[in-house]
LUMVEXDO-63231 format. One line per 5 residues: number of its first residue (from 0); their letters; for each residue x, z, y of N, C-alpha, C, O. Coordinates in steps of 0.2 Angstrom, whole numbers. Layout:
# residues N
NUM = a = X Z Y X Z Y X Z Y X Z Y | ...
This chain:
# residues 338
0 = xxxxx = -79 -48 433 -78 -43 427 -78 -46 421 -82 -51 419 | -73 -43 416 -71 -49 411 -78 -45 405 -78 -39 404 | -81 -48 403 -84 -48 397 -83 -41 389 -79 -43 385 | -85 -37 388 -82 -32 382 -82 -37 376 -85 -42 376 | -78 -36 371 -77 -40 366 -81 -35 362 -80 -29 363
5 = xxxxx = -87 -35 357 -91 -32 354 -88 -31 346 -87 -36 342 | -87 -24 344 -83 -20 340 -88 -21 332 -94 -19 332 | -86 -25 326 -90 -26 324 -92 -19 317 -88 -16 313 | -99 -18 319 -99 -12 315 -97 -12 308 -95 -17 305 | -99 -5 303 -97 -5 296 -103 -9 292 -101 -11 286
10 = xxxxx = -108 -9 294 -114 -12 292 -111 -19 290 -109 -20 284 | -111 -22 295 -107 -29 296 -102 -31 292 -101 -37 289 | -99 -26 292 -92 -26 287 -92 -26 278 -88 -28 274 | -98 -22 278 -98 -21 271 -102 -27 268 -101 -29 263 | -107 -30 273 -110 -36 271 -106 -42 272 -109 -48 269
15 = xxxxx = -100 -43 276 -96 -47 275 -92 -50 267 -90 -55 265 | -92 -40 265 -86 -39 260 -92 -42 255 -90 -47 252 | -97 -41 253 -102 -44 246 -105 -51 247 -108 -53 242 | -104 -54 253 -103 -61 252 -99 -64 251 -101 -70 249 | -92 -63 252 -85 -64 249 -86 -63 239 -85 -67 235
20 = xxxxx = -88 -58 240 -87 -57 231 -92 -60 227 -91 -61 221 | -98 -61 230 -101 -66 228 -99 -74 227 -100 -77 222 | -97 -75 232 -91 -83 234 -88 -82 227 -91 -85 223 | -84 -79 226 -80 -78 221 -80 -79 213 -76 -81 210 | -88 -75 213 -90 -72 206 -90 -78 202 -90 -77 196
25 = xxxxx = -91 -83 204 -94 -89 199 -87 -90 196 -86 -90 190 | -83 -92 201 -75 -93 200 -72 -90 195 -70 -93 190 | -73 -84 196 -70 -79 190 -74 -76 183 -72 -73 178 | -81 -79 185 -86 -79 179 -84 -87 174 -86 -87 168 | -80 -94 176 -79 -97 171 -70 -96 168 -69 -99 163
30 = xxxxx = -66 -91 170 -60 -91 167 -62 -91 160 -67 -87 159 | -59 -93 155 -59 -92 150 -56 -84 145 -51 -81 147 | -59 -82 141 -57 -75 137 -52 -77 134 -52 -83 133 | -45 -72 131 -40 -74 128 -41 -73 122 -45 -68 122 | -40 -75 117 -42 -71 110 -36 -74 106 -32 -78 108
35 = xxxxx = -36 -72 99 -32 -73 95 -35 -73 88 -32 -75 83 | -41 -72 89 -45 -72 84 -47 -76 80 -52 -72 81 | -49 -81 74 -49 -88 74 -59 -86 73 -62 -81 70 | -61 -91 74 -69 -92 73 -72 -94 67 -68 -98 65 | -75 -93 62 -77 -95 55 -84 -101 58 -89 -101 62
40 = xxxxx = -82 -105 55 -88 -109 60 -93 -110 52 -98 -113 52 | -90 -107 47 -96 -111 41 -102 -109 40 -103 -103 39 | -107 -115 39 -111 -115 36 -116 -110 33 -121 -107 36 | -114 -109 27 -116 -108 22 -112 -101 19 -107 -101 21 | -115 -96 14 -110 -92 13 -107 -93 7 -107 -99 6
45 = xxxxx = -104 -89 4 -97 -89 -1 -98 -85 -5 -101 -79 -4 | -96 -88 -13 -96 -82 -18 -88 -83 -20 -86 -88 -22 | -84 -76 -19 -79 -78 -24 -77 -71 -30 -79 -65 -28 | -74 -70 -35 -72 -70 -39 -65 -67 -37 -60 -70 -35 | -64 -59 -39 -58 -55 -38 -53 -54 -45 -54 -51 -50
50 = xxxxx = -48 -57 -44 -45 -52 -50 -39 -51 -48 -35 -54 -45 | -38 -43 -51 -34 -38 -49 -28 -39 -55 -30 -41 -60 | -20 -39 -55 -17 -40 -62 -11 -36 -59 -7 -37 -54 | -11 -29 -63 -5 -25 -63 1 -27 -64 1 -30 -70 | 7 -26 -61 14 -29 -64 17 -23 -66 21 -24 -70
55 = xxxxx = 17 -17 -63 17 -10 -63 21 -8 -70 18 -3 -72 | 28 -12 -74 29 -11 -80 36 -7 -82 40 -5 -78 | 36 -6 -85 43 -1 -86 50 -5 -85 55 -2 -82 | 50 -12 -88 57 -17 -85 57 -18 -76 62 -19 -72 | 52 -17 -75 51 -19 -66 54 -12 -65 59 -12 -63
60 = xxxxx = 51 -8 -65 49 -2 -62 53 6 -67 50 11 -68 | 59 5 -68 62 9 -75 63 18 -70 63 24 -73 | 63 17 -65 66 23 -63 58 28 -66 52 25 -66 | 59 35 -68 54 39 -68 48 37 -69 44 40 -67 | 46 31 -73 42 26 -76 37 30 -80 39 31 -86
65 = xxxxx = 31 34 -78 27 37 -80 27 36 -90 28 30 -93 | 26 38 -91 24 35 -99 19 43 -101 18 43 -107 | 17 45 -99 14 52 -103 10 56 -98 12 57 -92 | 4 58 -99 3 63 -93 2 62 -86 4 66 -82 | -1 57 -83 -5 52 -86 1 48 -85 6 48 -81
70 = xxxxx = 0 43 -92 6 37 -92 4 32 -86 -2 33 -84 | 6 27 -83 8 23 -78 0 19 -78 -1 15 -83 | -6 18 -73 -14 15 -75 -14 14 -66 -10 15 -61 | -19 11 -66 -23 11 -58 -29 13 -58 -33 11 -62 | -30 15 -54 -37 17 -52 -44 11 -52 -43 5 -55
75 = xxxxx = -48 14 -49 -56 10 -48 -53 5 -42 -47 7 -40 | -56 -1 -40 -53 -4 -37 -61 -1 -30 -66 2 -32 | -60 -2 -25 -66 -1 -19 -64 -6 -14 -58 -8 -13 | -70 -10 -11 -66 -15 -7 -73 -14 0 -77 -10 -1 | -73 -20 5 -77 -21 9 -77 -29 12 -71 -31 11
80 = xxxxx = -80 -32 14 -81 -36 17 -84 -36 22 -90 -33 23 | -81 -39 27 -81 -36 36 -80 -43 40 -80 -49 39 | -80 -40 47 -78 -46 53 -72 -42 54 -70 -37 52 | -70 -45 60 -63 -46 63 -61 -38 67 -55 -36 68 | -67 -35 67 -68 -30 72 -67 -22 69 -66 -17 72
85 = xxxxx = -67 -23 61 -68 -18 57 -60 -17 54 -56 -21 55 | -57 -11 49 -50 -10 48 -51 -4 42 -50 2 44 | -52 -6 35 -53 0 30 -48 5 31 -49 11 31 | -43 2 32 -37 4 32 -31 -1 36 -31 -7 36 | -26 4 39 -21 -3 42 -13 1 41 -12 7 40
90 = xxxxx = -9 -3 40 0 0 39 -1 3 47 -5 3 52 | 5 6 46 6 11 54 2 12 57 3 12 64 | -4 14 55 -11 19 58 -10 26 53 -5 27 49 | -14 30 55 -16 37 50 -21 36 48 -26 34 52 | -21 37 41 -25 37 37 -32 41 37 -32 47 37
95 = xxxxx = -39 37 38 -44 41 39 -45 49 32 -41 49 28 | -49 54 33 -53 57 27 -52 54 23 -48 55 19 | -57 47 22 -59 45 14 -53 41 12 -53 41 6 | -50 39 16 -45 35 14 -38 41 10 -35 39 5 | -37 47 13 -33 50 11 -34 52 4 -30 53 0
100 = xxxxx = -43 55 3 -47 58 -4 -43 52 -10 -40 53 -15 | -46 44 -7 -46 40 -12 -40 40 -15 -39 41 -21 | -32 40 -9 -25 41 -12 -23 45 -15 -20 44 -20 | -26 50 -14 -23 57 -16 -26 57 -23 -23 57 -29 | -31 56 -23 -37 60 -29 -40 53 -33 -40 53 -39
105 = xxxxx = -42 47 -29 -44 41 -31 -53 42 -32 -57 39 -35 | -55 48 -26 -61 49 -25 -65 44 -18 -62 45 -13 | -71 40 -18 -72 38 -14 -78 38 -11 -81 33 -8 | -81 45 -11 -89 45 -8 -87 47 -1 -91 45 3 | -81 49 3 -79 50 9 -79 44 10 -85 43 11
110 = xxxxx = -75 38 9 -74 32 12 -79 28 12 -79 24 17 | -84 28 6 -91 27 6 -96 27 13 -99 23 16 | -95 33 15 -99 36 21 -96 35 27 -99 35 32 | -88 32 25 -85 31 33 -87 22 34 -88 19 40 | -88 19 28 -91 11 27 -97 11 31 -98 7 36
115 = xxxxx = -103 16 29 -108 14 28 -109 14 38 -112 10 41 | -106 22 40 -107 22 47 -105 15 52 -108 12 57 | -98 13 48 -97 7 49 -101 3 52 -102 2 58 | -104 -1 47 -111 -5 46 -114 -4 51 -117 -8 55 | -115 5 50 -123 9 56 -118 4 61 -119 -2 61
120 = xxxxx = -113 7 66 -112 7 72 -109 0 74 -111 -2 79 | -106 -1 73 -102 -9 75 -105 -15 69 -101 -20 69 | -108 -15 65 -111 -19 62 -108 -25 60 -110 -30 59 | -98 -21 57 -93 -25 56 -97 -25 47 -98 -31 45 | -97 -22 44 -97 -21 37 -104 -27 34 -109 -27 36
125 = xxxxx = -102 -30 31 -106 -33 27 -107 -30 20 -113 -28 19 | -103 -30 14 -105 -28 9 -98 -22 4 -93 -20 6 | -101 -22 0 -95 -15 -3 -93 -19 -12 -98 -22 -14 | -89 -19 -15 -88 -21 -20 -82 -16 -25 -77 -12 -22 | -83 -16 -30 -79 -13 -33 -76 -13 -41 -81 -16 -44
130 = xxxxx = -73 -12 -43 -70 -15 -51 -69 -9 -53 -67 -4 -49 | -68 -9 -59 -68 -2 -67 -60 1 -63 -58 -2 -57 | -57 4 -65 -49 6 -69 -47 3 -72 -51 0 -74 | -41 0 -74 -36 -4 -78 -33 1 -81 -32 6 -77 | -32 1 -88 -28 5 -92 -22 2 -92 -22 -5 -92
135 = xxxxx = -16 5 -91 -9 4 -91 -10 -1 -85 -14 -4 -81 | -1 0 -85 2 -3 -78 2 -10 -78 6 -12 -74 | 0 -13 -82 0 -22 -80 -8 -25 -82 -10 -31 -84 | -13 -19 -83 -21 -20 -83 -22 -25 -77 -19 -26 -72 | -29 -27 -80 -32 -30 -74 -41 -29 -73 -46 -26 -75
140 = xxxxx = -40 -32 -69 -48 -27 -69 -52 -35 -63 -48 -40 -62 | -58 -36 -62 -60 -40 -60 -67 -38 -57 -69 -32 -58 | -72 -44 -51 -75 -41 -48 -80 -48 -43 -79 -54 -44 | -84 -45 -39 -87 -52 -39 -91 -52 -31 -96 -48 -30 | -89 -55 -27 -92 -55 -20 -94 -60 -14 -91 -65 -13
145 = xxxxx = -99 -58 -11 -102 -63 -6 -98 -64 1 -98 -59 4 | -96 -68 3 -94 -67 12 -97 -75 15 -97 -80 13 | -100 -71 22 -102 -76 25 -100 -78 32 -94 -75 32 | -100 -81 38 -95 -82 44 -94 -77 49 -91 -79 54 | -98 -69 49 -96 -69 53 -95 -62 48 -96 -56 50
150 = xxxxx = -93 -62 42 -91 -56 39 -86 -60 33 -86 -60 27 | -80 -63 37 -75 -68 31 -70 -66 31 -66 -70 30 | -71 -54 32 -63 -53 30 -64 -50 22 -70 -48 20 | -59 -50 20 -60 -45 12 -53 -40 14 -48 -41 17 | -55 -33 13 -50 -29 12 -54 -21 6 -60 -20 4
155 = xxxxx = -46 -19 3 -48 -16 -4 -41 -14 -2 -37 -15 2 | -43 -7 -8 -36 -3 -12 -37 1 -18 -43 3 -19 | -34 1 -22 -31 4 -28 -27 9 -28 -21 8 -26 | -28 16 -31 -21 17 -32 -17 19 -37 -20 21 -41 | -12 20 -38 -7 21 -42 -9 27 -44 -10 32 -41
160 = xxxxx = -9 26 -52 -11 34 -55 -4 34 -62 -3 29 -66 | -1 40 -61 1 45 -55 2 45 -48 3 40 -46 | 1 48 -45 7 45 -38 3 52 -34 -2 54 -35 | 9 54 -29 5 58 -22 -1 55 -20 -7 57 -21 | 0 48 -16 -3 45 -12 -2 39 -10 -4 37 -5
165 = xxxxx = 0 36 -15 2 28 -16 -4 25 -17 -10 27 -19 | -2 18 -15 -9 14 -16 -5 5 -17 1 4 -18 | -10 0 -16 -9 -6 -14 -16 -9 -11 -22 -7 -14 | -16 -12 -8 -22 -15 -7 -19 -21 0 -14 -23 2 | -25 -22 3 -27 -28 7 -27 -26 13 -28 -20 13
170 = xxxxx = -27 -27 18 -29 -26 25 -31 -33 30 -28 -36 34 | -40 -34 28 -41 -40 32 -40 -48 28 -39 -53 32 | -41 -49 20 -38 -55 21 -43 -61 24 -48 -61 19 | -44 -65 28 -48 -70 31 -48 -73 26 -42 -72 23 | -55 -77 21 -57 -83 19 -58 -88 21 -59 -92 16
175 = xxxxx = -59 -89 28 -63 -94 29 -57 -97 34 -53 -94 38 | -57 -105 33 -52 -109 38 -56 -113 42 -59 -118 40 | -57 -109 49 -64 -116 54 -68 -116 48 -69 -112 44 | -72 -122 49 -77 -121 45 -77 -123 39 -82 -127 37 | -73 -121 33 -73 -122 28 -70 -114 24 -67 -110 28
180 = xxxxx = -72 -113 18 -67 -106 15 -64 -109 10 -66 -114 8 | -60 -106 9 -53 -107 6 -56 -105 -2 -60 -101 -5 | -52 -110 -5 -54 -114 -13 -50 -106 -17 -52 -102 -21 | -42 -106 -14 -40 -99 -20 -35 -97 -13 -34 -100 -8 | -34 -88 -16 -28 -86 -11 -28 -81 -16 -32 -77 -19
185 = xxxxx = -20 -83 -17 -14 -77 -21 -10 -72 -17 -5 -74 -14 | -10 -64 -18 -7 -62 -13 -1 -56 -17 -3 -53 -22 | 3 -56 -16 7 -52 -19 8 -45 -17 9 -45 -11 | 7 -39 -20 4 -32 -17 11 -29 -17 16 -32 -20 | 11 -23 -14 18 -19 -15 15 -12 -12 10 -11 -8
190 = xxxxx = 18 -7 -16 15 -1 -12 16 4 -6 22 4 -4 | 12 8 -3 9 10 1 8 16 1 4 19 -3 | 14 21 6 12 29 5 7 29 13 7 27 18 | 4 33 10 -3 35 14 -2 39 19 -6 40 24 | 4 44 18 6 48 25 4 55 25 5 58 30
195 = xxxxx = 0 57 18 -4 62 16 0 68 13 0 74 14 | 5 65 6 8 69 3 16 66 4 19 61 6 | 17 75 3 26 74 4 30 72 -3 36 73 -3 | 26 70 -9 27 70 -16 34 64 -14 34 61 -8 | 38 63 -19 44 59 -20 43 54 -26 45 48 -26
200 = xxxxx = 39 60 -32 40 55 -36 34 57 -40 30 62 -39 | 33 50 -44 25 50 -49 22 57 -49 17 58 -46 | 24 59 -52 22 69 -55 23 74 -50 22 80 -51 | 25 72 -41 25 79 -39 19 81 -37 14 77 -35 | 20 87 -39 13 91 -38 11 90 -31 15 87 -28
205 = xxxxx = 5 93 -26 0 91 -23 6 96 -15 7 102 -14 | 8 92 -10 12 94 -6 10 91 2 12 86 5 | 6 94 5 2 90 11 7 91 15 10 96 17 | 7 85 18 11 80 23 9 83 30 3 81 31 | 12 89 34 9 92 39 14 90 46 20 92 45
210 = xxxxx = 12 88 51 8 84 54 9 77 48 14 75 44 | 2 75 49 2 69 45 5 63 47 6 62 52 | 6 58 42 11 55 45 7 46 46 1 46 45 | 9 41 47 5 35 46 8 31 40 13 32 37 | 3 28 39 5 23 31 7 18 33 5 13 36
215 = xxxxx = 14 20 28 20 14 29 22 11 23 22 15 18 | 22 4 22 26 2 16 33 5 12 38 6 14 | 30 7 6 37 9 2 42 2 -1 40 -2 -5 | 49 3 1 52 1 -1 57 2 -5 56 7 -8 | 63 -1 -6 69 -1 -13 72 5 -7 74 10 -10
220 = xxxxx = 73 6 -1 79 11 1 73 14 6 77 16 10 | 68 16 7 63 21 11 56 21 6 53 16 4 | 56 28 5 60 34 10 68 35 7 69 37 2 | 70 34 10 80 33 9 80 39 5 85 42 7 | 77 42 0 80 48 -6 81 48 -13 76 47 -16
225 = xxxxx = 86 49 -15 89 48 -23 80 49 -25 77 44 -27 | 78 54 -24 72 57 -29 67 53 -28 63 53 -33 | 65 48 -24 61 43 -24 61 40 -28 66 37 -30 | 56 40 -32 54 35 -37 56 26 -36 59 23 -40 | 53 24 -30 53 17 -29 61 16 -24 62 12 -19
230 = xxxxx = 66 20 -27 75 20 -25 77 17 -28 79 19 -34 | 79 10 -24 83 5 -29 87 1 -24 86 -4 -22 | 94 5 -23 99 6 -18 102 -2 -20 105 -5 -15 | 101 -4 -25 107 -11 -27 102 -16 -23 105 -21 -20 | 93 -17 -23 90 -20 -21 89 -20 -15 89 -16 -10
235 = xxxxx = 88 -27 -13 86 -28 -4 76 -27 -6 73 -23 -2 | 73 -30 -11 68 -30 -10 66 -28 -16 69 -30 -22 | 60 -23 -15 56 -21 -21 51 -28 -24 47 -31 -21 | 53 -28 -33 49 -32 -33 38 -31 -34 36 -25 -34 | 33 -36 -34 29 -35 -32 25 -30 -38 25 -30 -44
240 = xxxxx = 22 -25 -35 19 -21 -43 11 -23 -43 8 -21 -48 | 8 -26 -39 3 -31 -42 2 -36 -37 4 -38 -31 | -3 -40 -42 -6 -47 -38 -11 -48 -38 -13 -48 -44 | -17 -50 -32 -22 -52 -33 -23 -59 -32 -19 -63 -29 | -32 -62 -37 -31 -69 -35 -40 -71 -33 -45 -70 -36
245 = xxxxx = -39 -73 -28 -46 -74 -24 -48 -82 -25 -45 -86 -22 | -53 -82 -29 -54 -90 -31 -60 -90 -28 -63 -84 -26 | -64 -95 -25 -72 -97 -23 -74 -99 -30 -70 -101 -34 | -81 -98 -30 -85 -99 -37 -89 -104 -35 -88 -107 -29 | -95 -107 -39 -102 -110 -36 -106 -104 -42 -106 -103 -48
250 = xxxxx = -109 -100 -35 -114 -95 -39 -120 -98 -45 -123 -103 -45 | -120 -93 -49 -127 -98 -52 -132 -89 -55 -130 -84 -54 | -138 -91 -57 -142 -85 -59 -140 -78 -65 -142 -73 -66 | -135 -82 -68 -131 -80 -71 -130 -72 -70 -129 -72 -64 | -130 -66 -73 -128 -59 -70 -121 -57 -77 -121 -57 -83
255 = xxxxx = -117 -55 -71 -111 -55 -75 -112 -46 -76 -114 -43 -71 | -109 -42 -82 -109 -36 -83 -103 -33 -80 -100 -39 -79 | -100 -29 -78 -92 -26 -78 -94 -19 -83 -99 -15 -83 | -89 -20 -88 -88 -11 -88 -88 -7 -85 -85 -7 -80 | -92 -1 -89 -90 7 -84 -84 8 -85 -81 9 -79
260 = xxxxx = -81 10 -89 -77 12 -92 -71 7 -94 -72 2 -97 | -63 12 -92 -58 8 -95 -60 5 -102 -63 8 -106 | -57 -1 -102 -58 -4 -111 -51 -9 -112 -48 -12 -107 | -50 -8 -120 -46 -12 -119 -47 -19 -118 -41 -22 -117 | -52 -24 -117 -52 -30 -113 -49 -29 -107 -47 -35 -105
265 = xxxxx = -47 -23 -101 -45 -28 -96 -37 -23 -96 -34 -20 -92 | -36 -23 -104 -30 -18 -101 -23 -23 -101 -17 -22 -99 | -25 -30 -105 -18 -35 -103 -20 -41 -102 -22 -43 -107 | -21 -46 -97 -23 -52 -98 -22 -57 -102 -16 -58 -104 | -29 -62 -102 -26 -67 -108 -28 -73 -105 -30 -75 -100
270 = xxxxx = -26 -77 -110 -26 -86 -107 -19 -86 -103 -14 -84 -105 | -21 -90 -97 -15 -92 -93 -15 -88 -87 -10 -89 -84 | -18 -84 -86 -20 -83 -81 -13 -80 -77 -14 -80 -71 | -7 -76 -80 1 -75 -78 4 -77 -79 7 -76 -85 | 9 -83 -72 14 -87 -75 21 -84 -72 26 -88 -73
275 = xxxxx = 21 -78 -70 26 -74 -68 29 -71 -74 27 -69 -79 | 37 -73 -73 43 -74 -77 43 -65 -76 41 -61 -72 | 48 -63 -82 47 -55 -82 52 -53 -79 57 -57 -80 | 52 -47 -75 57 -45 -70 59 -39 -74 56 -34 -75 | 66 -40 -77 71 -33 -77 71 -29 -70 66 -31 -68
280 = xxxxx = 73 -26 -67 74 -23 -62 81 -16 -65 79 -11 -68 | 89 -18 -63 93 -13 -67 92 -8 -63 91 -8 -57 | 95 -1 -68 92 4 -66 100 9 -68 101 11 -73 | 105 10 -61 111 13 -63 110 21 -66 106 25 -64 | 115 22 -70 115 29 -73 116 35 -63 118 33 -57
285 = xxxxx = 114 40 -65 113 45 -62 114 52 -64 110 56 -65 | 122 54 -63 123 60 -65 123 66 -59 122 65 -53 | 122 74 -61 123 78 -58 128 79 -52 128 74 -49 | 132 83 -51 137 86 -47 142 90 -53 140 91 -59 | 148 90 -51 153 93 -57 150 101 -56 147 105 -52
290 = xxxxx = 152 102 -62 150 111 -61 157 113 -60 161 109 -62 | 159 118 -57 165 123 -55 169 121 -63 167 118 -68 | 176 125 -61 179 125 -65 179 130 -70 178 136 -68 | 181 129 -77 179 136 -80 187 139 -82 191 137 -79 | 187 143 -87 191 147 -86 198 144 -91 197 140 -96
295 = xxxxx = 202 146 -89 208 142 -89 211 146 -98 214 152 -98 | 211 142 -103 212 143 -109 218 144 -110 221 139 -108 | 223 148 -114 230 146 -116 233 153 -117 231 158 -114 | 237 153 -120 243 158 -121 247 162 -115 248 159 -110 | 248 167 -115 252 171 -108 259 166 -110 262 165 -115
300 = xxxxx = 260 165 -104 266 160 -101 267 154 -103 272 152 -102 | 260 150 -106 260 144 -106 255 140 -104 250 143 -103 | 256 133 -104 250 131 -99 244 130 -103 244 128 -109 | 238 131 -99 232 129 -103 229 125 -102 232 121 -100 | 221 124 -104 215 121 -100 209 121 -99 206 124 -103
305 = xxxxx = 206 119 -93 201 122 -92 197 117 -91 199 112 -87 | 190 117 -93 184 111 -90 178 110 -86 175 115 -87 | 176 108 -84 171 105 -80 167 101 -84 170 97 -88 | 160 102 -82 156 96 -86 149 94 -78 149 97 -73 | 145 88 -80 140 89 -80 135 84 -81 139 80 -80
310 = xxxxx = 132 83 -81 125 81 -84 121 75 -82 122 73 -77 | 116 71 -88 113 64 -83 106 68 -81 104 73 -83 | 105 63 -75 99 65 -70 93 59 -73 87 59 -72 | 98 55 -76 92 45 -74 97 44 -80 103 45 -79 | 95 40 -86 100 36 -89 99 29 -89 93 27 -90
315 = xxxxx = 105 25 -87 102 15 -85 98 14 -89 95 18 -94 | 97 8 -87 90 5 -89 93 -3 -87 97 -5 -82 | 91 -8 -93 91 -17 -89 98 -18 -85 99 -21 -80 | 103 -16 -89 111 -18 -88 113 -14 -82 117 -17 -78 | 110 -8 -80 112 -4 -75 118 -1 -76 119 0 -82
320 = xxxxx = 122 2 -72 130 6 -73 127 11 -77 122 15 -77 | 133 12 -82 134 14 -87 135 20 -84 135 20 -78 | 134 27 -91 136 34 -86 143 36 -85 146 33 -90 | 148 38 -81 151 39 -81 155 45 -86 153 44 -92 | 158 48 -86 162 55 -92 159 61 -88 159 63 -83
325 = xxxxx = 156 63 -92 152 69 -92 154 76 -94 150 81 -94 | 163 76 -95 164 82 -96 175 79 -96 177 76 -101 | 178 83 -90 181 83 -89 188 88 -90 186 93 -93 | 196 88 -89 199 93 -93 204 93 -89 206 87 -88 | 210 100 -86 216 99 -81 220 104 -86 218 108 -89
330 = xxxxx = 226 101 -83 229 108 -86 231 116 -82 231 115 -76 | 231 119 -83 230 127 -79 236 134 -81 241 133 -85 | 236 137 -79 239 141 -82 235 150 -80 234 152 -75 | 235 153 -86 229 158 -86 231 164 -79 237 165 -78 | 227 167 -77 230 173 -73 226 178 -77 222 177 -81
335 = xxx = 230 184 -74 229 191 -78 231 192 -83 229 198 -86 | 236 189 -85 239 187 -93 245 193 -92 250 193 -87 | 243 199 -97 246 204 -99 251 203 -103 254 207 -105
């Protein structure tokens, strides 16, 4: 009689399966992590030196160019330095609470609170920094900060005052290359609607973006509307309306003051510090629609005339097209004529 072949039980089987995965585990515990990330390997920490420089000027920027009520300024600057992990703000995200307050309002104790939780919970946030207001749209304002390796992003905003919800700022910029930090970095700003307000242009009043929308760079043709402010259909590209410049220092005990308050010291820079040639930006005339025709002028049984007119909307600016004729004439002949 031939022998039963013995059926190996579950017991058996599951202890087969965890010595298999154990075999394994080593193997799959040396693959390497993918990342993209770059390492800061320095040393020692970093002090550098912020300075903010408005270009925000009536030749660059002629369409609806704030001049009164409030004339064309930037806000308080608000910044953080962080690690890799952390995001004050980012383009085509939705804009947090405090980040919409700061756009809207240019109020920052929400954003504050959303920093510090930061800190609390992922332990990306290193430190908070901040600079005055600049008076007028080519002000500058200035600022002073530490970053170390494993906190070597800078990110900041500003925002345009007027504006619904405009801003410029940073998202992330690294200082550190391996292990060394970088000596200067100049970054060219442009602005940024926050996704909050449905405003068009500098002065409209307070119009909430429902459902909200995410923050996208404003361009010369988006948002694609005559009434848009930053519309400049002849343009491929809007030019920059500020500039920051990120210099490394060597710290010393020295305590530097900032202003509370706007002053005229940072409302123009001086020395060398702007070698940017001045940007006209033309600006085409912009008329109404024709109005109807009016009533047809003349003698019973002879011909008349009657006109149309209508109106500028935008007058050029910086060699932009001229307006065209603004009030028009055909000839007619009256009806009702007794």
């Amino acid at each position: 009689m031939e022998a039963s072949r013995k059926t190996p039980s579950f017991s058996d089987a599951l202890r087969h399966l965890l010595v298999l995965m154990l075999t394994l585990l080593p193997a799959a515990g040396s693959m390497p992590v993918p990342t993209d990330v770059p390492v800061c390997t320095a040393s020692e920490t970093a002090h550098y030196s912020l300075t903010f420089t408005g270009k925000w000027t009536q030749a660059a920027f002629p369409k609806q160019y704030p001049v009164y009520r409030p004339p064309a300024q930037w806000s308080n600057l608000i910044g953080v330095t962080h690690s890799s992990n952390y995001h004050m703000w980012q383009s085509n995200e939705f804009a947090s609470n405090g980040v919409r307050e700061f756009a809207e309002k240019g109020e920052a104790w929400t954003i504050m609170k959303e920093v510090e939780t930061a800190g609390e919970q992922i332990q990306g946030v290193y430190g908070i920094l901040s600079a005055p207001a600049a008076v007028g749209g080519s002000g500058q304002m200035d600022a002073e900060f530490e970053v170390f390796a494993r906190h070597s992003y800078l990110s900041f905003m500003v925002r345009l005052v007027p504006s619904p919800d405009w801003f410029v700022g940073v998202d992330g910029v690294d200082l550190c290359d391996g292990d060394r930090w970088k000596d200067k970095v100049t970054l060219e700003l442009f602005p940024y609607d926050a996704g909050t307000d449905s405003g068009f242009t500098f002065s409209s009043p307070n119009f909430e973006t429902i459902p909200q929308d995410r923050i996208t760079p404003i361009t010369s043709s988006f948002p694609s509307h005559p009434a848009n402010s930053f519309f400049y259909p002849r343009l491929k590209h809007l030019p920059s309306i500020a500039k920051v410049t990120l210099t490394k220092i060597k710290k010393t005990n020295q305590i530097i003051s900032l202003p509370l308050e706007p002053t005229q010291s940072n409302l123009l820079p001086t020395g060398n510090e702007i070698k940017d040639k001045l940007i006209n930006t033309p600006l085409d005339c912009e008329v109404s629609p024709w109005s109807p025709w009016g009533l047809c002028k003349g003698k019973c049984g002879d011909s008349g005339v009657q006109h149309r007119t209508r109106y500028v909307i935008m007058h050029p600016a910086n060699n932009g097209a001229a307006c065209p004729l603004l009030d028009e004439e055909r000839k007619c002949f009256p009806d009702n004529c007794l």
